[in-house]
BAFI-3210 file (N, C-alpha, C; in Angstrom, 3 decimals, decimal comma, padded with zeros to 6 digits):
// residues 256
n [1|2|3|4|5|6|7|8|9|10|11|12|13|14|15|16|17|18|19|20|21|22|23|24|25|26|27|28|29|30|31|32|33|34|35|36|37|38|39|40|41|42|43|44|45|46|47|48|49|50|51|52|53|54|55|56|57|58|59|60|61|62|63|64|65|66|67|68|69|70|71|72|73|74|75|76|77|78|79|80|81|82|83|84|85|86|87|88|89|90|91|92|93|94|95|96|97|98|99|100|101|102|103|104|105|106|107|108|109|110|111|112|113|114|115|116|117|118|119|120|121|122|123|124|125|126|127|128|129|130|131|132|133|134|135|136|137|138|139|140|141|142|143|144|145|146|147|148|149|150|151|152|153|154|155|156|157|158|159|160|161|162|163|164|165|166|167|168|169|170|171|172|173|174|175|176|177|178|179|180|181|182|183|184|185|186|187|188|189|190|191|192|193|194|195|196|197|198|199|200|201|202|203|204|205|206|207|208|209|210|211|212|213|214|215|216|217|218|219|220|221|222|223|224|225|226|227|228|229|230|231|232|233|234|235|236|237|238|239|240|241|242|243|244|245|246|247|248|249|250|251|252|253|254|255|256]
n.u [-008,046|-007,068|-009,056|-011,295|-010,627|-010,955|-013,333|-016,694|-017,205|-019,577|-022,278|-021,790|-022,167|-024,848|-025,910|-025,307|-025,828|-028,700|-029,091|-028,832|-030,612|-032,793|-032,844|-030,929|-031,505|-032,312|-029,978|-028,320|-029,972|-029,466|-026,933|-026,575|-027,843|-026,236|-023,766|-025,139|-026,021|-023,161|-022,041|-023,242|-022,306|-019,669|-019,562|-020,764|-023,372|-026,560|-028,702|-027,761|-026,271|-029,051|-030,574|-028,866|-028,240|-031,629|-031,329|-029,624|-030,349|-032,773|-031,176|-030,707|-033,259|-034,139|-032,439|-033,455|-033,906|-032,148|-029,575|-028,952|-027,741|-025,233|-026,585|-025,653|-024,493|-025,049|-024,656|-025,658|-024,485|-022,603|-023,951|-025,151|-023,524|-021,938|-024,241|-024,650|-022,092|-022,397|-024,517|-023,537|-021,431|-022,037|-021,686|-018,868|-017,826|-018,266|-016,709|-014,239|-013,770|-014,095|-011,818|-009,813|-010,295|-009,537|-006,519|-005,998|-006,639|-005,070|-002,361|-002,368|-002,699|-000,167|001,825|001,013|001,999|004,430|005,619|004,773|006,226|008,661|009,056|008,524|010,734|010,208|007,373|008,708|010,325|008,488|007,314|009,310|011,202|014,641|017,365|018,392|020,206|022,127|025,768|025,913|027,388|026,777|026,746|026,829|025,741|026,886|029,615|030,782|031,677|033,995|032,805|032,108|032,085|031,028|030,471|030,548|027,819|024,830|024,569|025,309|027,125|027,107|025,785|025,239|025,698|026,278|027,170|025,663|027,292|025,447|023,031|021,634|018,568|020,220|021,068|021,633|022,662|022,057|022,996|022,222|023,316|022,496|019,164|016,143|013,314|011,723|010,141|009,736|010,913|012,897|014,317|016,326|016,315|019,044|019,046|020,320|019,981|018,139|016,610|014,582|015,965|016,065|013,491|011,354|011,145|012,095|012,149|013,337|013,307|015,505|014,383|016,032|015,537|014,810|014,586|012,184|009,693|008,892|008,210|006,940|007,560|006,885|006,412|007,474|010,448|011,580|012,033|010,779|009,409|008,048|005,895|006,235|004,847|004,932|008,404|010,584|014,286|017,721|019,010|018,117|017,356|017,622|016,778|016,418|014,265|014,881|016,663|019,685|021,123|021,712|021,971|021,722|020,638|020,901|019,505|017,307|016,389|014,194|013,345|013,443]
n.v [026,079|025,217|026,229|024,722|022,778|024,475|025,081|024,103|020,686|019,796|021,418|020,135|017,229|016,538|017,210|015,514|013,362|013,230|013,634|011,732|009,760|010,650|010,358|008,500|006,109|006,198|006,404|004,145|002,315|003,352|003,096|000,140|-000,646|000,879|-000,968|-003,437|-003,306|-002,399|-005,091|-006,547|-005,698|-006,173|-008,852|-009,776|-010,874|-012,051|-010,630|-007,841|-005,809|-004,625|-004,708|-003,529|-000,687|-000,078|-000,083|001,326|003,640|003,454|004,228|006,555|007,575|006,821|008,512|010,413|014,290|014,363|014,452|015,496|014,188|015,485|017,452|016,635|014,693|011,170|008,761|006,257|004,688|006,097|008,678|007,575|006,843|009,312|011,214|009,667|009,939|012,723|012,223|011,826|013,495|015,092|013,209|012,720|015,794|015,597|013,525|014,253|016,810|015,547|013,925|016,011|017,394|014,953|014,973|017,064|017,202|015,208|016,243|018,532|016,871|015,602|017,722|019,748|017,197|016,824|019,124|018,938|016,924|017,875|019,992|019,379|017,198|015,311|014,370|013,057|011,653|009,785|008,798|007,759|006,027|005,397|003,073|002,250|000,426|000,203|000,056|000,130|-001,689|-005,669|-008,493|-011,824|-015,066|-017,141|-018,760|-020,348|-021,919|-020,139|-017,414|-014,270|-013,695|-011,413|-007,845|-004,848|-003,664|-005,155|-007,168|-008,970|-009,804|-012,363|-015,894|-015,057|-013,281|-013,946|-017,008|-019,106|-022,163|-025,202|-025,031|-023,894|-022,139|-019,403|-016,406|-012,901|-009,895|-006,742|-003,227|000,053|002,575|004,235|005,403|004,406|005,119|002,614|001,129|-000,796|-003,846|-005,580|-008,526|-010,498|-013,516|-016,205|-016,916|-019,503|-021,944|-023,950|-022,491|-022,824|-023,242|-020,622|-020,271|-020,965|-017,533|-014,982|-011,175|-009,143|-006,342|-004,692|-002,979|-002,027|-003,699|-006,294|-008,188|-007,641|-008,795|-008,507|-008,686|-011,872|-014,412|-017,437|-018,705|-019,905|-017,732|-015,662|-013,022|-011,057|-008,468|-006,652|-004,257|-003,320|-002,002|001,402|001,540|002,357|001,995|000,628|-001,300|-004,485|-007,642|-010,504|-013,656|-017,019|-019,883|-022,240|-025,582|-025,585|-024,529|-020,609|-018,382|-015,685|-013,165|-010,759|-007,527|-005,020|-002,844|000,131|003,264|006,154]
n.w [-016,973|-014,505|-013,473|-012,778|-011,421|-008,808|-007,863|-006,517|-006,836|-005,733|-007,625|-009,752|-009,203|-008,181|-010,222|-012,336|-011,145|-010,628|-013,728|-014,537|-013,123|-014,352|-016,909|-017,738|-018,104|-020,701|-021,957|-021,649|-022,800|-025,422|-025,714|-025,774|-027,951|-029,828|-029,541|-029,948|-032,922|-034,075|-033,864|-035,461|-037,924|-037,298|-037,714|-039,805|-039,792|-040,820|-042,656|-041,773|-043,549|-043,463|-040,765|-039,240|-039,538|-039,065|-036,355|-035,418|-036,234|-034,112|-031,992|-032,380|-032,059|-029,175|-027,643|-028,423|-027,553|-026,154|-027,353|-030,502|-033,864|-035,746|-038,779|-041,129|-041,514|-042,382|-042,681|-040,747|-038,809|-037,927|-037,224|-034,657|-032,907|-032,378|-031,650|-029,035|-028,049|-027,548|-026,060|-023,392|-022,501|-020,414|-017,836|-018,673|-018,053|-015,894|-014,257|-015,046|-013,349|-010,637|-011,243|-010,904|-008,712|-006,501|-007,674|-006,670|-003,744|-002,987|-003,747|-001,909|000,277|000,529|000,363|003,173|004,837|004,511|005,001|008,162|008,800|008,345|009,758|012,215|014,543|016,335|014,646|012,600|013,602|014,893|012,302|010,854|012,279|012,989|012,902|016,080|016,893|015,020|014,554|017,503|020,600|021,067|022,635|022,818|023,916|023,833|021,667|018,346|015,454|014,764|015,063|016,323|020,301|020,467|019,587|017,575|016,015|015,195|012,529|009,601|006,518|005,826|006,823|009,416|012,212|014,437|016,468|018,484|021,228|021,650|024,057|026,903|026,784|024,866|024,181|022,696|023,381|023,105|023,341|023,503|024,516|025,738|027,168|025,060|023,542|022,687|019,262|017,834|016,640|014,349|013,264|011,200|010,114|009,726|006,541|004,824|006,204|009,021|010,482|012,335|014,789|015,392|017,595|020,313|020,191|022,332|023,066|024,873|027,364|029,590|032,596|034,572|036,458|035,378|033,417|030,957|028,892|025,737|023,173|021,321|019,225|017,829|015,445|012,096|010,182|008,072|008,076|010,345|011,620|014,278|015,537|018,456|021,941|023,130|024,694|027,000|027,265|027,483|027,164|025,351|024,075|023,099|023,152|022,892|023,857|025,829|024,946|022,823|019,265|018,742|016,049|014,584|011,860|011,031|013,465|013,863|015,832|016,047|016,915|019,185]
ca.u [-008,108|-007,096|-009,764|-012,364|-010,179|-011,032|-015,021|-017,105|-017,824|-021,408|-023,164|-021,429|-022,553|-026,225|-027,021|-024,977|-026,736|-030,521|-029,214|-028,591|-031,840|-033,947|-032,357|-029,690|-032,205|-032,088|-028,388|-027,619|-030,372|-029,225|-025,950|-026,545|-028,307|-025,060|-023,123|-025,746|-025,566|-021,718|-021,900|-024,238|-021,745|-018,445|-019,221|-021,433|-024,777|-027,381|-029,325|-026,538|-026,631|-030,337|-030,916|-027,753|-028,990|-032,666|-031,001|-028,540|-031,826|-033,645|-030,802|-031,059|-034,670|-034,038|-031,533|-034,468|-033,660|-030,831|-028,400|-029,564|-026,460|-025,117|-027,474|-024,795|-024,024|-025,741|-024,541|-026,853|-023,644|-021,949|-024,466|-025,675|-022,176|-022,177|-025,032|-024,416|-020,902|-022,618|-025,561|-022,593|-020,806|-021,987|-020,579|-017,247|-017,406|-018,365|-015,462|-013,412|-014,022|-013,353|-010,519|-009,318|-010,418|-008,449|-005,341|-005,860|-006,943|-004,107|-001,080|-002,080|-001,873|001,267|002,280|001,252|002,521|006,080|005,876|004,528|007,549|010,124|008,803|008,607|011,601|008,888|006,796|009,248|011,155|007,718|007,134|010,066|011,971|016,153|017,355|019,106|020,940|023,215|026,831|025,944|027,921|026,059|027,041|026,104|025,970|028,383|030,261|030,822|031,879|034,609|031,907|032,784|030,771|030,556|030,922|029,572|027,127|024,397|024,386|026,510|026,914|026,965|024,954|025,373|027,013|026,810|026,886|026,310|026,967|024,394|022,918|020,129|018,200|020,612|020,866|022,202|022,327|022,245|022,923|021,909|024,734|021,388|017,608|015,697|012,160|011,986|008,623|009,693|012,106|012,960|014,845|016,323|016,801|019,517|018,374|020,375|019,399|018,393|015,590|014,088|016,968|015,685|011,834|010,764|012,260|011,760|012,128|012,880|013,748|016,197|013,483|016,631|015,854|014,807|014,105|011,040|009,389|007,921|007,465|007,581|007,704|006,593|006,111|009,120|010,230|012,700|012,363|010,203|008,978|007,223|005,276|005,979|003,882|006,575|009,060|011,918|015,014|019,242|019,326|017,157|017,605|016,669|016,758|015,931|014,068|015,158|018,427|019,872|021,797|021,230|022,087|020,590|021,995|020,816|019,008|017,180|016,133|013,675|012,754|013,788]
ca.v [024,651|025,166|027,136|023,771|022,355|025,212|025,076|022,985|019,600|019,814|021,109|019,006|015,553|016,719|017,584|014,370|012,124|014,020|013,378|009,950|008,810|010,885|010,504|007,593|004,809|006,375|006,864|003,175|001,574|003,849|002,291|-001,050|-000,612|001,011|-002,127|-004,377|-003,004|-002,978|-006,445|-007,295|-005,041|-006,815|-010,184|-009,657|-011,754|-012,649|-009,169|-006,769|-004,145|-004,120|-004,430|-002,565|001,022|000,112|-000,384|002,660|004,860|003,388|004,227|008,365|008,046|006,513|009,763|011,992|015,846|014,542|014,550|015,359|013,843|016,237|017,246|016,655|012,875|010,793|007,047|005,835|003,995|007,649|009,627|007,207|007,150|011,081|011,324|008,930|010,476|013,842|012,601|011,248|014,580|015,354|012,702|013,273|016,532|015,170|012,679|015,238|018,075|014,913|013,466|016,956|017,532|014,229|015,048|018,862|016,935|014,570|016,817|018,978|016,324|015,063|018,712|019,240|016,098|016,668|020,603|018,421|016,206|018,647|021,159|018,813|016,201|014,392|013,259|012,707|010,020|009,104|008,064|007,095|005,738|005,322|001,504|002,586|-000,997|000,565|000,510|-000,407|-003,282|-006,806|-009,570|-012,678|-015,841|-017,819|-018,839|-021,390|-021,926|-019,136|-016,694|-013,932|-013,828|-009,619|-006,966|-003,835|-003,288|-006,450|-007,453|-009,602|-010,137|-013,532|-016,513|-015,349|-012,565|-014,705|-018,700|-020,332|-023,409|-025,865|-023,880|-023,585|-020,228|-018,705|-015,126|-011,974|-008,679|-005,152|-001,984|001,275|003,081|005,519|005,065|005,510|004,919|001,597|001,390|-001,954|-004,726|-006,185|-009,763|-011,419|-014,877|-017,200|-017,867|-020,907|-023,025|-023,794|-021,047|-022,952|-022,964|-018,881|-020,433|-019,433|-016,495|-013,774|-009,796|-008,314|-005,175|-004,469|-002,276|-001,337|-004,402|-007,183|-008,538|-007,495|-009,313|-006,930|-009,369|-013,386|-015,368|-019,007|-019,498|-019,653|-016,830|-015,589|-011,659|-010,605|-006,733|-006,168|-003,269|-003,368|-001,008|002,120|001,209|002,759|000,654|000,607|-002,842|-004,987|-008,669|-011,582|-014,884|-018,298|-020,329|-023,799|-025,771|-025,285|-023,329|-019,761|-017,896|-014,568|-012,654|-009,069|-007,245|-003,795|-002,050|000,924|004,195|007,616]
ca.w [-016,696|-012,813|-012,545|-012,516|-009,918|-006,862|-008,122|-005,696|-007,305|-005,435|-008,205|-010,992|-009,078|-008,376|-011,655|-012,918|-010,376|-011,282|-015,163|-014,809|-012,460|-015,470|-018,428|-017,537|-018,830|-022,188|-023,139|-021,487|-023,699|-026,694|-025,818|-025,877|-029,280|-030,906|-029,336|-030,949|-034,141|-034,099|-033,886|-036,344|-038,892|-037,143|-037,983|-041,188|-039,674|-041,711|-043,289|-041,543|-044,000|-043,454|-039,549|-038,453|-040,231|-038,310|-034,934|-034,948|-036,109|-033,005|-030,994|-032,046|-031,633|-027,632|-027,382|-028,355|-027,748|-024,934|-028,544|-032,137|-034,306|-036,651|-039,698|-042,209|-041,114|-043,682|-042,260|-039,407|-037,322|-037,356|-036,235|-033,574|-032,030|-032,395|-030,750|-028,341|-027,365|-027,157|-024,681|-022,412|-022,247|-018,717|-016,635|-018,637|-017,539|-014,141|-013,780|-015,104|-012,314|-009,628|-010,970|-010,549|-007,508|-005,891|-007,510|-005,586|-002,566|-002,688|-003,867|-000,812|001,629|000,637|001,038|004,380|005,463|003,906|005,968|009,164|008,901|008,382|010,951|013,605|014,897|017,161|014,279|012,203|014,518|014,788|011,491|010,485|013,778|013,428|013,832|016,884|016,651|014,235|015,295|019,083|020,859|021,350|023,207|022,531|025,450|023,705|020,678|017,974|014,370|014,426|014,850|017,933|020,878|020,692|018,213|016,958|014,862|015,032|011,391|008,878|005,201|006,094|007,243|010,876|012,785|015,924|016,504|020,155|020,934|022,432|025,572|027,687|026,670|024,130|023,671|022,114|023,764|022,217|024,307|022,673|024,622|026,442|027,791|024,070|023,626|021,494|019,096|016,516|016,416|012,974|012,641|010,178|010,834|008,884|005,664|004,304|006,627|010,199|011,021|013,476|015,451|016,060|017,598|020,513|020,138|022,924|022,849|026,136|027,422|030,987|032,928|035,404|037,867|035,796|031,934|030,846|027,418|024,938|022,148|021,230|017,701|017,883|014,193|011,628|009,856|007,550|008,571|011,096|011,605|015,293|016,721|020,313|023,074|023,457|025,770|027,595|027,380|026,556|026,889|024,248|024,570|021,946|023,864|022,064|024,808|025,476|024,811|021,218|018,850|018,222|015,469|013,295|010,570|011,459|014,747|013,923|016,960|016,003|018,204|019,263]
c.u [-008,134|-008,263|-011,387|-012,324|-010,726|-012,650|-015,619|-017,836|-019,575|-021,866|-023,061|-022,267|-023,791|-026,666|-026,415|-025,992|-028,340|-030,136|-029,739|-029,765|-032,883|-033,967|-031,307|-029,938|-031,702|-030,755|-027,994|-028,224|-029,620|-027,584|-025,409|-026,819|-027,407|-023,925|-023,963|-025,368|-024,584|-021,364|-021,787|-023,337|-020,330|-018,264|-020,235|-022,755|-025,701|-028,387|-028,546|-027,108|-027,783|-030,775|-030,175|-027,820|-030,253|-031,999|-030,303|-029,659|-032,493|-032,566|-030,727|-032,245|-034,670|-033,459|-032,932|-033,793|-032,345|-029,821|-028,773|-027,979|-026,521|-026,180|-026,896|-024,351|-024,831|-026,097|-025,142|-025,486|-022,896|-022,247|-025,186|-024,419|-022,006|-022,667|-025,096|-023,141|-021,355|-024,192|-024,664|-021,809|-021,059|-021,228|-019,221|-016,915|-017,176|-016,949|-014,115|-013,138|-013,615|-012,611|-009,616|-009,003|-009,447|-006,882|-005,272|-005,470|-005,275|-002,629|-001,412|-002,060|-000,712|001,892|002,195|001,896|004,013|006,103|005,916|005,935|008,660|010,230|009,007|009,337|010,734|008,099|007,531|009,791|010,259|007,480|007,749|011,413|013,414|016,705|018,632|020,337|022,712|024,740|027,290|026,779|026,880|027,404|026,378|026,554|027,115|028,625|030,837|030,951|032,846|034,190|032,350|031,565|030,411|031,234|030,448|029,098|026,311|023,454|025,742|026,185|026,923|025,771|024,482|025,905|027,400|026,058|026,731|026,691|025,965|024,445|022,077|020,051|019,336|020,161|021,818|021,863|022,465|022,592|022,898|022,910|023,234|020,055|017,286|014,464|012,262|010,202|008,779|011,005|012,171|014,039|015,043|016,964|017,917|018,809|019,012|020,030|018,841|017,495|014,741|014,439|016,735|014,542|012,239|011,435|011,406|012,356|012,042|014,232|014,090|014,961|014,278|016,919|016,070|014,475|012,975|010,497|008,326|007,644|008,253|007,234|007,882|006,706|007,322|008,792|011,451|013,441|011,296|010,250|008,339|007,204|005,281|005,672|005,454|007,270|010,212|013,111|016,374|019,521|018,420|017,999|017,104|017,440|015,815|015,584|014,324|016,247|018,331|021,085|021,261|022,173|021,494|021,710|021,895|019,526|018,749|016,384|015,489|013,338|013,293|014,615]
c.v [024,374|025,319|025,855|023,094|023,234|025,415|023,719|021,304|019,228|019,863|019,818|017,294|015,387|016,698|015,947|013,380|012,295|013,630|011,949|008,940|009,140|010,483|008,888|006,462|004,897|005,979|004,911|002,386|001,996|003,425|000,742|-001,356|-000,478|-000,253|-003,245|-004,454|-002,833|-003,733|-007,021|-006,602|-006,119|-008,069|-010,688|-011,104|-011,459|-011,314|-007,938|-005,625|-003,712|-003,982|-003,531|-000,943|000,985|000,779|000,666|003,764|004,543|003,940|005,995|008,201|007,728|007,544|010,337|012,839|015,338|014,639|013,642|014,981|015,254|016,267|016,865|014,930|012,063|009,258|007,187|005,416|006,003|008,393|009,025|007,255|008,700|011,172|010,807|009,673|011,747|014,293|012,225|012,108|015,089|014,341|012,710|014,441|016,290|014,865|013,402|016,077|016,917|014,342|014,927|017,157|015,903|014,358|016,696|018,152|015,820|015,362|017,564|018,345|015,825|016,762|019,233|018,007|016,374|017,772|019,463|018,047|016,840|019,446|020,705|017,236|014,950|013,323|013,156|011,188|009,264|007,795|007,321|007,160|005,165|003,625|002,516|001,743|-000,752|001,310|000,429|-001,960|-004,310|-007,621|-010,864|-013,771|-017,017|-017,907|-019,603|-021,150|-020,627|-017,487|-015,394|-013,913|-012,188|-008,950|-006,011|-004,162|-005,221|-006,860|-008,051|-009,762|-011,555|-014,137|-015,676|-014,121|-013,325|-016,288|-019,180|-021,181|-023,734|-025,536|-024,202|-021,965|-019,166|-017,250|-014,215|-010,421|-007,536|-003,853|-000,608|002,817|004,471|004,964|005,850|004,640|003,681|001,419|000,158|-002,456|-005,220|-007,629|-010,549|-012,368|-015,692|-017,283|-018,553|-021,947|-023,173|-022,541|-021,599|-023,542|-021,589|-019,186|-021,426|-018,977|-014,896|-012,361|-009,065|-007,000|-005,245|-003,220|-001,717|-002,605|-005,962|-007,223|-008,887|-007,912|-007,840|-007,831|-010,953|-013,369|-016,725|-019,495|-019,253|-018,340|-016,385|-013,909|-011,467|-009,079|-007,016|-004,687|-003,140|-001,769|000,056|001,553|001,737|001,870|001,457|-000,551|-003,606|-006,634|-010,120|-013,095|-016,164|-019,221|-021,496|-023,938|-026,062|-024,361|-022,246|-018,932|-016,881|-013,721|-011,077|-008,831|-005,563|-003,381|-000,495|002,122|005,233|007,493]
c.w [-015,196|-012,240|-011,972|-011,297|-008,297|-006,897|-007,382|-006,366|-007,255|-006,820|-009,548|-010,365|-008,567|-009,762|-012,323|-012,291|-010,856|-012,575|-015,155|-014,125|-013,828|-016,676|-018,997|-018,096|-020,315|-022,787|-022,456|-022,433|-025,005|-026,531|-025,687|-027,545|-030,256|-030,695|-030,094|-032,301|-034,794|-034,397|-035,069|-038,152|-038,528|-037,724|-038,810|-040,994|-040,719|-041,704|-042,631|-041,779|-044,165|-041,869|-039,042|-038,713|-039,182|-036,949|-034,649|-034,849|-034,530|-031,998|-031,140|-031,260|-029,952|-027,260|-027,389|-028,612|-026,512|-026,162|-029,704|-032,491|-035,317|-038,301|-040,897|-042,429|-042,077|-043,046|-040,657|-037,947|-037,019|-036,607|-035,028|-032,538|-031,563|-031,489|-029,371|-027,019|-026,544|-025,822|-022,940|-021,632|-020,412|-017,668|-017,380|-017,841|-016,116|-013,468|-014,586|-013,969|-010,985|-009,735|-010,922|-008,987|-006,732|-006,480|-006,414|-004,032|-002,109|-002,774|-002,169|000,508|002,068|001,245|002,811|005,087|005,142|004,911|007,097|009,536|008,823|009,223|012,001|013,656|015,203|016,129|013,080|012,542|014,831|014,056|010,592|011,325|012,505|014,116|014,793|017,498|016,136|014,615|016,887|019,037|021,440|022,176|023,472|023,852|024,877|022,238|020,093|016,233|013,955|014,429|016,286|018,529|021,021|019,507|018,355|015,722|014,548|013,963|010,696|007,185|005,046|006,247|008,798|011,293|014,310|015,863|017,604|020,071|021,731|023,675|025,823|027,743|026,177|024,197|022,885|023,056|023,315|023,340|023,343|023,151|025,761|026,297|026,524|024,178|022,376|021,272|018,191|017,025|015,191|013,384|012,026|010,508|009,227|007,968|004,751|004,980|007,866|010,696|012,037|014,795|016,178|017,183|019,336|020,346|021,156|022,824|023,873|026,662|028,689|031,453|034,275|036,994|037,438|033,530|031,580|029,183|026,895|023,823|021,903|019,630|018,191|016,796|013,428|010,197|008,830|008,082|008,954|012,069|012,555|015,826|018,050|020,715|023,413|024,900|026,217|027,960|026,848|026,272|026,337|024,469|023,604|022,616|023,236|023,263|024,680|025,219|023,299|020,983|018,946|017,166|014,686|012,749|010,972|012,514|013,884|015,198|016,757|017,111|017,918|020,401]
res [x|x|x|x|x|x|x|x|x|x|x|x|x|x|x|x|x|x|x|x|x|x|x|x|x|x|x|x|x|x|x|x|x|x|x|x|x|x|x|x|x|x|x|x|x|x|x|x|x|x|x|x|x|x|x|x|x|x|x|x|x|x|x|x|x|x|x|x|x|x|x|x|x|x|x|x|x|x|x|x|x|x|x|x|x|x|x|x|x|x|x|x|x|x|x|x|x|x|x|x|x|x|x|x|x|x|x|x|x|x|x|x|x|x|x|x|x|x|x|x|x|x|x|x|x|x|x|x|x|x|x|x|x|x|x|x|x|x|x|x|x|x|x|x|x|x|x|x|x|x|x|x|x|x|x|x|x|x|x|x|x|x|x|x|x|x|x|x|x|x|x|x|x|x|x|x|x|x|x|x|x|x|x|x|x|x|x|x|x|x|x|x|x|x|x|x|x|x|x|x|x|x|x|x|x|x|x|x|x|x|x|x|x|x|x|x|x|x|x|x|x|x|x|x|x|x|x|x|x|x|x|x|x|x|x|x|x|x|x|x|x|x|x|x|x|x|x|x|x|x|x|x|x|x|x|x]
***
């Protein structure tokens, strides 16, 4: 059974494709004919058991020599189906031999890819970056509704892990505790109420002299996933522009 799988598909989808430009007319008419005549038996039309015997015969005779029905068959719908099934046999085999071939082709890329990833750290942390968020201290610019203005770890089971009050240019700060390469930000903003309370919302990174933006959000959002350009950073920075509240419920911080 394997052994169809490591055999080159080539010739199977030449000779299928060459069947089906020569021959391909035939077996689709001779299958329209046994669908006709189906019909004309399903829902007992007017002379039936006299056209539906013609129409199955016309549909051997459209087969020809591509598939004689069995000589033993007696009933006309039998052996036109027969026949029918048995002029079809090549592209089964066909689409047999390539749905083989893509599960081959696919099991072995997952395999390589699973080796890739386990062999090497690099594209590992690549492809599946580490919120680096996790467990770091924040500090937020101020504080309101009982809420603190710093913590570890910038996430809550709550509405909120941090509340300002009414400010000019709100923020939150993260520190990653070391210079790591940041490749995504994730944010989940409040969601009972008040989400555009988050808007603008900037994304900037300490560059050692000065606060450098790496990504904005203008539009409203409930959780927002960004790609930012790699960047070297400990300090990460989510600043709500303008005077307002700020509040968000969780901060992921992606990278290596």
């Amino acid at each position: 059974m394997l052994s169809q799988y490591f055999r080159s598909p080539l010739p199977l989808l030449a000779g299928g494709f060459r069947f089906w430009r020569q021959r391909g007319s035939h077996v689709r008419r001779a299958g329209v004919l046994c669908q006709y005549a189906d019909g004309l038996r399903l829902h007992r039309a007017a002379r039936w058991e006299e056209r539906a015997p013609r129409i199955y015969r016309r549909s051997i005779r459209t087969l020809g020599e591509l598939a004689l029905p069995p000589a033993e068959v007696t009933d006309p719908g039998v052996a036109a189906h027969q026949a029918l099934r048995r002029a079809r046999e090549p592209y089964r085999a066909l689409l047999s031999a390539l749905a083989g071939w893509a599960v081959l082709l696919t099991t072995t890329a997952l395999l390589v890819s699973t080796v890739a990833i386990a062999l090497s750290p690099r594209l590992r942390a690549k492809l599946f970056p580490r919120d680096l968020a996790v467990g770091r201290p924040w500090v937020a610019s101020g504080h309101d509704l009982g809420l603190p203005a710093s913590g570890t770890g910038p996430s809550s089971d709550g509405p909120a892990f941090f509340h300002t009050t009414v400010m000019q240019d709100p923020s939150v700060e993260i520190d990653l505790g070391d210079e790591h390469l940041v490749r995504a930000v994730r944010v989940d903003n409040r969601a009972d109420c008040c989400q555009e309370r988050a808007l603008p919302l900037n994304v900037e990174a300490w560059d050692g002299s000065a606060w450098r933006l790496i990504a904005q959000r203008r539009s409203a959002f409930t959780v927002w996933r960004h790609d930012v350009a790699p960047v070297r950073a400990r300090r990460i920075r989510f600043r709500r522009l303008g005077t307002g509240y700020f509040h968000l419920k969780r901060v992921s911080i992606y990278g290596e």
